[in-house]
Structures are given as structure tokens and as C-alpha cells.
C-alpha positions in Angstrom: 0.0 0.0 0.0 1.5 3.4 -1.1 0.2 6.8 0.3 -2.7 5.4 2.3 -5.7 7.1 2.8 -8.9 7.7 4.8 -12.2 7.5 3.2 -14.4 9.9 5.4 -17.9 7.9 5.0 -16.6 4.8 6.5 -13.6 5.9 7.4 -11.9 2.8 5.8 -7.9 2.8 4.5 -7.2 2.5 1.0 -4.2 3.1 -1.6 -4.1 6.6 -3.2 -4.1 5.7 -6.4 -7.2 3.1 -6.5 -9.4 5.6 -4.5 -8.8 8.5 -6.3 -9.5 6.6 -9.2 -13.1 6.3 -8.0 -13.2 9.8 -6.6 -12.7 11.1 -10.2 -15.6 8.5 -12.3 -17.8 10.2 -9.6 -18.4 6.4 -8.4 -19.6 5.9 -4.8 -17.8 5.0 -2.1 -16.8 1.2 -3.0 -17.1 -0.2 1.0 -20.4 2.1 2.1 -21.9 2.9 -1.2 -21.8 6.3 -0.2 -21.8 8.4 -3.4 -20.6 11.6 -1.7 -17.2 11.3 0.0 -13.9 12.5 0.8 -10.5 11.3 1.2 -7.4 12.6 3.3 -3.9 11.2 3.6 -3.0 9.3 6.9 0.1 10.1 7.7 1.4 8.4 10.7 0.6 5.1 8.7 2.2 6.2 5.4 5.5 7.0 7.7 5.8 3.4 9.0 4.9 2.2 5.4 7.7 4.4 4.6 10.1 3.3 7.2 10.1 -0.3 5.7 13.3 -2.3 4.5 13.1 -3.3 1.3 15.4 -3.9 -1.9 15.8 -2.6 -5.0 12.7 -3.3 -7.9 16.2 -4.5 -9.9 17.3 -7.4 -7.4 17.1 -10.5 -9.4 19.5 -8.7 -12.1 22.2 -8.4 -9.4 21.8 -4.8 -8.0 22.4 -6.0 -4.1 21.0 -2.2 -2.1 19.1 -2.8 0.7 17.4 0.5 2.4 14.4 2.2 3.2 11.3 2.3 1.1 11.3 6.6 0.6 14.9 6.1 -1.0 13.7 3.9 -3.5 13.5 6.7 -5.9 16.2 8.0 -5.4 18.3 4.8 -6.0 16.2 4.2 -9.1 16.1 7.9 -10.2 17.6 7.4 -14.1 19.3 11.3 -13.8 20.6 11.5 -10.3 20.1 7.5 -8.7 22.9 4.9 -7.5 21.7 1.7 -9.3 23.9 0.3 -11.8 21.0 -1.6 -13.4 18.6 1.4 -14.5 18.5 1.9 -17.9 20.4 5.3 -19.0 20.0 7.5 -22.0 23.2 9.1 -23.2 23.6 12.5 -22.5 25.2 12.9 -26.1 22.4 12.4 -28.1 23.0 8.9 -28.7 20.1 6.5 -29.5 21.6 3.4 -27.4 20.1 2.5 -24.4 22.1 1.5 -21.7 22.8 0.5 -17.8 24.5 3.1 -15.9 27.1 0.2 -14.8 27.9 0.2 -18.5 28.5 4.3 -19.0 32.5 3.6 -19.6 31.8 0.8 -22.1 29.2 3.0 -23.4 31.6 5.8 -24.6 34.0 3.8 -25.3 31.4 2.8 -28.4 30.0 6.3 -28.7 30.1 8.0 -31.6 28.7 11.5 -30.1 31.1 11.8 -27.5 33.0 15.3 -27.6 36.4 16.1 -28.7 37.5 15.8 -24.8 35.8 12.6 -23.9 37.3 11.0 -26.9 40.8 12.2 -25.7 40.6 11.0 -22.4 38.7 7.2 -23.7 41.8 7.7 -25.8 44.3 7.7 -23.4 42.6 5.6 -20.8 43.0 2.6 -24.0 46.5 3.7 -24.3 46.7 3.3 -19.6 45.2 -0.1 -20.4 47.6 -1.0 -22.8 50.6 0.3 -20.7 49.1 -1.9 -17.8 49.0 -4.8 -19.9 52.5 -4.1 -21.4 53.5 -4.4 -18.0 52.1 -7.3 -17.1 53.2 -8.9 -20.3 57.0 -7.9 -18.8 56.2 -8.8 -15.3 55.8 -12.1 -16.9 58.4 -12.5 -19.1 60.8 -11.1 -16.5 59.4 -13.9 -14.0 59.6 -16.5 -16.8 63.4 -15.6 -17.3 64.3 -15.6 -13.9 63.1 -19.0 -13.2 64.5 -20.3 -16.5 67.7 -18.6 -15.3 67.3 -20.8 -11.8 66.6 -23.6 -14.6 69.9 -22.4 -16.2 71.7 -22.3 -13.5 70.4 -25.4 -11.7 71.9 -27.6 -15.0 75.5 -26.2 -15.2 75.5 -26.6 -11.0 74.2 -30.6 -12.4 76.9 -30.4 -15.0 79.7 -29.4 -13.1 79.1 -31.9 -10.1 78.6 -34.5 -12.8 82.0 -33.3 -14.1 83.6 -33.9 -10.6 82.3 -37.5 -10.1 83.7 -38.3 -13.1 86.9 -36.9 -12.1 86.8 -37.8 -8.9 85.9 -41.5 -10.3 88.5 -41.7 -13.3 91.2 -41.2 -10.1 90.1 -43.7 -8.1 90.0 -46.2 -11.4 93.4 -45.1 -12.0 94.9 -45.6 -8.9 93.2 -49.1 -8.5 94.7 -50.2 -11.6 97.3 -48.2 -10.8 97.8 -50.4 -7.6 97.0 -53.7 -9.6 99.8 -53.3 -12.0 101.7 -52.4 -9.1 100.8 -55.7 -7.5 100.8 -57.6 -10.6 104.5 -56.4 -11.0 105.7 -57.0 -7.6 104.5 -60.6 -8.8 106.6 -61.0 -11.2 109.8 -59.4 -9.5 108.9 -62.2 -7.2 108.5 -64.9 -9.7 111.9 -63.9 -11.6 113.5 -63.8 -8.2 112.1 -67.4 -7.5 113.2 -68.5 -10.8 116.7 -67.0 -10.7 117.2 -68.8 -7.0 115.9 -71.9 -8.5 118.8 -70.9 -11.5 121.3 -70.4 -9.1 120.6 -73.6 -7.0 120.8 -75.3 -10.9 124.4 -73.7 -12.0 125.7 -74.9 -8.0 124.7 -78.5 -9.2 126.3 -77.7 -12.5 129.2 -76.4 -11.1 129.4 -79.4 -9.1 128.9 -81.8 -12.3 131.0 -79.4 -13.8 134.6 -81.4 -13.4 133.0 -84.7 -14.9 131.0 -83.1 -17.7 132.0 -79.6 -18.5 130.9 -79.4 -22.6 127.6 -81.2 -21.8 126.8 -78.8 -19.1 127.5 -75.9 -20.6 125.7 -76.7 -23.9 122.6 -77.8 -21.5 122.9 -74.3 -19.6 123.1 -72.3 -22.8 120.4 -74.3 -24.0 117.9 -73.5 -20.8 119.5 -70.0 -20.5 117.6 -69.2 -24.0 114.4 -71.0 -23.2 114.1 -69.1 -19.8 115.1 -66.0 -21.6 112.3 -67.1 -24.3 109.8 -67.8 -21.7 110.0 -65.0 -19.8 110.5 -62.2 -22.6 106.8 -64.5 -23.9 105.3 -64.2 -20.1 106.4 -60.5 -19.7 104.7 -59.4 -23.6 101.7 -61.3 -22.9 101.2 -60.0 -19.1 101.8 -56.3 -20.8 99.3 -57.2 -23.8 96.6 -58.5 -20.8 97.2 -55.3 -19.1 97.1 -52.7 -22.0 93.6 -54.5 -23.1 92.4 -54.2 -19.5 93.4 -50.4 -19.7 92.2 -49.9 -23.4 88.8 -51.5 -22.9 88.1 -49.9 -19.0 89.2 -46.4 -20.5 86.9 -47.1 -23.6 84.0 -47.5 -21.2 84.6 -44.7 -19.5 84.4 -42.8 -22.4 81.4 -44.0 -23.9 79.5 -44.0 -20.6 81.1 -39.6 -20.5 79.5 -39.5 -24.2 76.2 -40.7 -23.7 75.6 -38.9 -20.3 76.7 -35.6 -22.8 74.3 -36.7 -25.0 71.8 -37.1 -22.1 72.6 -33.8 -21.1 72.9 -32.0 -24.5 69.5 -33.2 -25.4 67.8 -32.1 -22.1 69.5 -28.6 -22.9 67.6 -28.8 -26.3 64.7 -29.8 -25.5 64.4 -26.7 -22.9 65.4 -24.7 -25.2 62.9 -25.7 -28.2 60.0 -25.6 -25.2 61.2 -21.7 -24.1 61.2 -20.9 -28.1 57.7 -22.4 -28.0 56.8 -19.9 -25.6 58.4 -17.4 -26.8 56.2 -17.6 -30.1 53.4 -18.2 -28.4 53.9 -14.9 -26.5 54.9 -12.8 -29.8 52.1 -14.2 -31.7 49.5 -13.4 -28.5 51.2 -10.1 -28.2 50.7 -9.3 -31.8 47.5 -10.2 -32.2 46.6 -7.6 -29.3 49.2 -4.7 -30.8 46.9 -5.4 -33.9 43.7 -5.5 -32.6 44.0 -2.5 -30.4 45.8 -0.4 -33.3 42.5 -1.3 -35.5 40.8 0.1 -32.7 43.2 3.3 -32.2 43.1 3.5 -36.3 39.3 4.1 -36.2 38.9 6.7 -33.3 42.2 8.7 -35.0 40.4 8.6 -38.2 36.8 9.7 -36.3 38.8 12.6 -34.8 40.3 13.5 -37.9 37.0 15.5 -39.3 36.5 17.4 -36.0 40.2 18.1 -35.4 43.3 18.1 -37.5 45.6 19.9 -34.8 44.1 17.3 -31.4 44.9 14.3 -34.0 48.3 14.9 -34.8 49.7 15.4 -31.7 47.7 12.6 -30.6 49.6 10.3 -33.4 52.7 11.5 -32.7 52.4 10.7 -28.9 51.3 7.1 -29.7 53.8 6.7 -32.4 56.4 7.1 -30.6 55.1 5.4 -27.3 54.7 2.4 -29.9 58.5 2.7 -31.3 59.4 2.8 -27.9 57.6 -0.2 -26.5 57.9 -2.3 -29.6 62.2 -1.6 -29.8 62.4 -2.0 -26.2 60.6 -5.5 -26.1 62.5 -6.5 -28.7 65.9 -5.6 -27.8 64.9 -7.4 -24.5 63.6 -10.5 -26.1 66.7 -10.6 -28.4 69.5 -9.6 -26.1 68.3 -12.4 -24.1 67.7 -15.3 -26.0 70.8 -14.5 -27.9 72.6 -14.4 -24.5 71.3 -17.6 -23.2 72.1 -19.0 -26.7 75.1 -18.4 -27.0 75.9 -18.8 -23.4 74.3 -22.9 -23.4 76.3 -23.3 -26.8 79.7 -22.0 -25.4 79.2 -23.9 -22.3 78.3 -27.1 -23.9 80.7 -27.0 -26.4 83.8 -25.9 -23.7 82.5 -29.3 -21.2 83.0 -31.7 -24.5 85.8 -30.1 -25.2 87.2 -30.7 -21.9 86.2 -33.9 -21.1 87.9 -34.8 -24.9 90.9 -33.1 -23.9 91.1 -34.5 -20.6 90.9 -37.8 -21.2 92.8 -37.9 -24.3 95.3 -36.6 -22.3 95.4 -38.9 -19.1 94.7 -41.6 -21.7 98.0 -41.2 -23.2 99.9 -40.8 -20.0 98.8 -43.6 -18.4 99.9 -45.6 -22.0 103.4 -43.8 -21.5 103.6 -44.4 -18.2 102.7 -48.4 -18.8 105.8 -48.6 -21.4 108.1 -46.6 -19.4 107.7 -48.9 -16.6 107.6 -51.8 -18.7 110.7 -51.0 -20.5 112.8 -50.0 -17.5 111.6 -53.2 -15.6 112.7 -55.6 -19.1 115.7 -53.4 -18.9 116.5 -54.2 -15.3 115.2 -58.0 -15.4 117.7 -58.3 -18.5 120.9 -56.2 -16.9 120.6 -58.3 -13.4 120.3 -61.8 -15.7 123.4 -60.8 -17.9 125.5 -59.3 -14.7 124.4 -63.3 -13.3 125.6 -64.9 -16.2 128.5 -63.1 -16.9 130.2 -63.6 -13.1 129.0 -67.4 -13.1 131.0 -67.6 -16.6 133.9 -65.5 -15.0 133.6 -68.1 -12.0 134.0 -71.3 -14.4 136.9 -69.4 -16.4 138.5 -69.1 -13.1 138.2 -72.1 -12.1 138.9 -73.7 -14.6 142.2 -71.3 -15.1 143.3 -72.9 -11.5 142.5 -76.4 -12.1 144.7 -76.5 -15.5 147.7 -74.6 -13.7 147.4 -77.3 -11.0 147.0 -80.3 -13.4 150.2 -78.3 -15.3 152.7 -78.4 -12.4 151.3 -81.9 -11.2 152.1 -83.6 -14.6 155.6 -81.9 -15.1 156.5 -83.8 -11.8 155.4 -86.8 -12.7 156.9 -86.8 -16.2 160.0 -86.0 -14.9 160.5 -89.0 -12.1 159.1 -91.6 -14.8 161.2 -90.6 -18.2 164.5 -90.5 -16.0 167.5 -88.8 -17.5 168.2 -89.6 -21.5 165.1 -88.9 -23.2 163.1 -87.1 -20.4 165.7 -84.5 -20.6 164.9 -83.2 -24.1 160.5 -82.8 -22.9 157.6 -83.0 -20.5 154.5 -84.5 -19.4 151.0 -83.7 -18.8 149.0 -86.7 -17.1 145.7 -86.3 -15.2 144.3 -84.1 -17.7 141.6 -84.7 -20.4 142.1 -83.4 -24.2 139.3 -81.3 -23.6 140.5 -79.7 -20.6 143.5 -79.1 -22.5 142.2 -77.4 -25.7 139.9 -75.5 -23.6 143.2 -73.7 -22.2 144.7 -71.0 -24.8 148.3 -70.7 -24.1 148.2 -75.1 -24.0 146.4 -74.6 -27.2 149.0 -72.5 -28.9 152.2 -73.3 -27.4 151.8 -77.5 -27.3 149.7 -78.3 -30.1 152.2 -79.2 -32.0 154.4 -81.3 -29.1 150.9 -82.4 -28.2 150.9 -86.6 -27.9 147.5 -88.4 -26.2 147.4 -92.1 -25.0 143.4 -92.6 -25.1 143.5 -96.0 -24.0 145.0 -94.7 -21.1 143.0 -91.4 -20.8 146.5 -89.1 -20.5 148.3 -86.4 -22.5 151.9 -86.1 -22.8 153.5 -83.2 -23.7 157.2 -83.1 -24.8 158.4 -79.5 -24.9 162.3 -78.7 -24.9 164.5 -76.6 -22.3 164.1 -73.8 -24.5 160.1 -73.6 -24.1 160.2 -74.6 -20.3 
């Protein structure tokens, strides 16, 4: 019930609006029948009417004011109300209805607006884009500091990557390092064996040596070149078993270092295709906007162009160059960095293979020269200490055999002496006791007696007949 009022006949309540109705057709009074009556407003009533709560008429479109029932106008009021969901006509002559919650969309698309309006729509499109811009660079400035963490996360990978492998190509080393050392202290040991076992076999020769010196000698020789044969066989193979341990372990290591750089280099590709994915995706987002809000900015310039020249240049010229500058700084940004981080994943990629190439080409080949040194200076020193053996044991026998012959020499001049007496003994001498062989093997026998030489094989002896002159 709006405006109630009293009905003075019956003195009944009713709404304004439906009584007077009646009151003007001259009707009567629709309660009492009366056909003369009059009406007054009730005041106290039609302030507690008025003191209701109530919403707005434009709830169930979204408008959420909740307040008493006199300030409904007001809210609703099309010229000077607070509702955002009464329709609006422009104030610019425009024929477009519209919501008052809609007014800056609304002159954004008006075509009546004045020159100032359409200045300042104008450069609020140009504060949006700016905003945008910058959010656009917050983003790509976030994106490239975490693909800098990315960045820096992989070489940190690389290089600790770079130090197991170091720090596990020298322990490998020094185990095999330590086997070859063991393996050789073996065979010092071996040889040393062997040459005590040699030693033990020339005392028995030595021994054997009076009864059967040409034999022995020949059977020495004989074993003294199939140990020499033996062991130079033993020593090659044990150095051709170790060089293919060394070539095959160092070949593994390098094929497991080239496919974890393949690993690696393929990672760094494949984050580098994804960030020029985005990067695409980003120019061709941004633009599609650059083109879609110049075609916007295109049609307003060419709208203010009939009202005015003068507002429209300046206006172009601020825009033209706020575009030059936004459009050369993002890309001198975008370039400068890809190219940096480019360049920078190429340089540090290539530099690692290089490297690791370099470094183990490099500790391959020492530890190759380092295997031959050692394994010439040891064949060196196994065959100096062998020939230094041989040659005193020969110097031994030469001695020896020097002392027996002087002592067989002055024991058969005695002899020869007290058995060819005086006549004929006179004129010579004797050697008995004494093989041929023992005396060929003697030089100054040899040259001096061989022709004075006489031997007596059924008796085993040697006689000698040299004259006063020779003795």
C-alpha cells in the first residue's frame, strides 16, 4: 500500500491511487456505497509504510542495495540515482540504451562523444595497454628468472657431474694403478724365484762341472735361452693382458662420459625448443593484441580526424612514438636475451665436450706412456741383473777352470819328470791327469803345445814333450 488514505464515509484505508481513481468517475464509495465522500492522507501510517526495509525493484538482475522504502526513488532515479542496473539514456544524443554500470563501455562505443571525452577514452585505452605491457614484462621477467634458476640449476648438475667423473676416473686409476703395481711386484717375485731356482741349478752344475763340462755348458746355454724365451713370452703377454684391460676400461669410460653428454645436451635442447615455443606463443599473443588495439586506435584517429586536425596529430605522434618505444624495447629485450642464453648454453656445452675430450685424451695417453716406461725400465732391469748373473757365473768357471789347468800343469811336469828319468826325459815334459778337452779348452796349452801335443786314449792321458828352451 502506497500513500494510504482515509475514506471519510466509513472511514476505511485505502491506496491513493485506487481511490482516487473512484473519486474522479464520480463512483460511490466502493465499502459504504456512499456516493458523496472525501479522502485525506494518513500520515502516521504512510511513515511506517515508509520506514520499511526493502530492496531494490532491480534485485534478481544483481543490484544488491538494501534500504528504506522513501529512497527507492532516489536509488532508481535514471538522472541523479545509485543503481547500476537502471536503464540510461546518453547524455550525447545517442540513441543506445544503456545501464548506468555500463556508462565507460558505453563511450567507449559512442560516436557522439565530444572532442574531450574522446581524448581521455583515448588515453585511458593507451593506460590499459601500458598496464598490460607491463604485465606482459612482469611475466616475461618472472619466466626468465626462473629459467635462469633452470639455467643455473643444470650447469650446478653439470659441473658436479664433471667432478664425479673426475673424482671417479682417479680412483679407477689408482686401482689399476695399484693392480699393475701388485701384478709387478709378482713377477719381480717370480723372476726372483726363478733366478734362486737358477742359481741352486748352476751350484749343481758347477758341481757336475769337473766330470761333464761341454755337456753342461751346452745344456745351460740351451735353458738360459728357453728361460730368456719364456720369460720375454710371459712379460709381452702379461703387458698385452694389461694394455687390453686399460684400453677396454678407458673405452667404457668414455662411452658412458658421451652418452651422459648426449643425455645432457638433449635435455638442454629440449628446454630450449619448449622456451622458443613460448616465446612464439607470447609474440604471436602479443601481436594479435598490438593489432587489434591499433585497428581500434586506427578508427577513433580517423573519427577525430573531421572534428580536429591539430588534437589528432599530436595525438599520433604521442602514440607513435610510445609504440617505437615499447615495440624496440621489447624487442631488444627479447633478443638480447635469447641471444645471451644461446650463446651462453652453446659456449658452455661445447667448452664441457671439449674438456672432457681433452682430458681424457690426455690422461689416456699418459697412463699408456707411463705403462711402457715402466715396462721398459723393468725388461731393462730383469735383463741387466740376468746378464751381470751370467756373466760372473761364466767369469767363476773361467777361473776355475784357469786354476784347475795350472794345477793339473805343475802336477804332470813332476810326474813326467821322475818316470822318463834322465836320456830322453831330458829333451821334454808330461801332462797326465788331464783330459784333451781340458787341455784345448786352455789358450796358451792350445797355442804353445799343439804341436808337441801326444795323447794315449786308452790310457786317458796327455803327454807333452816341450824342450829346455820352451820350459
Amino acid at each position: 500500500m502506497k500513500e494510504p488514505h482515509i475514506v471519510t464515509c466509513c472511514c476505511n484505508k485505502m491506496c491513493r491511487d485506487c481511490i482516487q481513481r473512484v473519486h474522479h468517475s464520480s463512483q460511490p464509495c466502493p465499502t459504504c456505497r456512499e456516493p458523496n465522500f472525501s479522502i485525506f492522507l494518513e500520515k502516521r501510517l504512510n511513515s511506517e509504510i515508509l520506514d520499511l526495509k526493502v530492496r531494490c525493484t532491480h534485485h534478481n538482475n544483481g543490484c544488491e542495495w538494501v534500504g528504506e522504502l522513501r529512497d527507492l526513488k532516489k536509488h532508481t532515479n535514471p538522472v541523479d540515482g545509485s543503481c547500476g542496473f537502471v536503464q540510461v539514456k546518453c547524455p550525447f544524443g545517442c540513441p543506445v540504451p544503456y545501464l548506468r554500470k555500463d556508462t565507460i563501455d558505453h563511450e567507449s562505443v559512442c560516436t557522439n562523444l565530444p572532442p574531450e571525452k574522446q581524448i581521455k577514452r583515448t588515453m585511458r585505452i593507451t593506460d590499459q595497454f601500458k598496464e598490460e605491457l607491463q604485465a606482459t614484462l612482469s611475466q616475461f621477467q618472472e619466466l626468465y628468472k626462473s629459467e635462469s634458476a633452470r639455467v643455473n640449476e643444470l650447469t650446478t648438475q653439470l659441473e658436479d657431474t664433471k667432478e664425479k667423473m673426475k673424482s671417479q676416473f682417479e680412483a679407477e686409476k689408482k686401482q689399476l694403478l695399484e693392480e699393475s703395481k701388485q701384478q709387478i711386484a709378482l713377477l719381480t717375485q717370480e723372476l726372483k724365484m726363478k733366478n734362486e731356482e737358477h742359481q741352486q741349478q748352476m751350484m749343481q752344475l758347477q758341481q757336475e762341472s769337473k766330470k761333464k763340462q761341454k755337456e753342461i755348458l751346452e745344456a745351460s746355454n740351451k735353458q738360459l735361452a728357453e728361460l730368456k724365451e719364456k720369460m720375454e713370452k710371459q712379460h709381452q703377454r702379461q703387458l698385452t693382458d694389461i694394455k687390453d684391460k686399460m684400453s677396454i676400461e678407458l673405452k667404457e669410460l668414455l662411452e658412458e662420459s658421451k652418452q651422459q653428454i648426449t643425455m645432457l645436451t638433449q635435455e638442454m635442447k629440449m628446454k630450449n625448443e619448449e622456451h622458443q615455443q613460448q616465446m612464439m606463443q607470447l609474440q604471436q599473443e602479443f601481436k594479435k593484441k598490438e593489432k587489434e588495439r591499433s585497428e581500434a586506435v586506427n578508427k577513433h584517429l580517423a573519427e577525430l580526424k573531421e572534428k580536429e586536425k591539430q588534437m589528432k596529430k599530436q595525438h599520433q605522434k604521442e602514440l607513435i612514438d610510445i609504440k617505437d618505444k615499447l615495440s624496440t624495447e621489447l624487442k631488444e629485450l627479447y633478443h638480447d636475451e635469447h641471444k645471451q642464453r644461446m650463446e651462453e648454453s652453446k659456449e658452455q656445452s661445447k667448452n664441457i665436450h671439449q674438456e672432457l675430450k681433452q682430458h681424457y685424451d690426455e690422461e689416456y695417453q699418459q697412463q699408456l706412456k707411463e705403462a711402457k716406461r715402466t715396462l721398459e725400465l723393468e725388461k731393462r732391469k730383469q735383463l741387466e741383473e740376468v746378464r751381470i748373473v751370467l756373466a760372473a757365473e761364466k767369469e767363476k768357471l773361467i777361473t776355475e777352470y784357469v786354476e784347475e789347468c795350472k794345477k793339473a800343469t805343475a802336477g804332470g811336469s813332476n810326474e813326467g819328470a821322475a818316470a822318463t828319468g834322465g836320456s830322453s826325459a831330458g829333451d821334454g815334459k808330461t801332462f797326465t791327469g788331464l783330459s784333451k778337452d781340458v787341455l784345448l779348452l786352455m789358450p796358451k796349452v792350445r797355442e804353445d803345445c799343439s804341436k808337441n801335443m801326444q795323447f794315449f786314449p786308452e790310457e786317458g792321458k796327455a803327454i807333452i814333450i816341450a824342450s829346455s828352451e820352451e820350459e
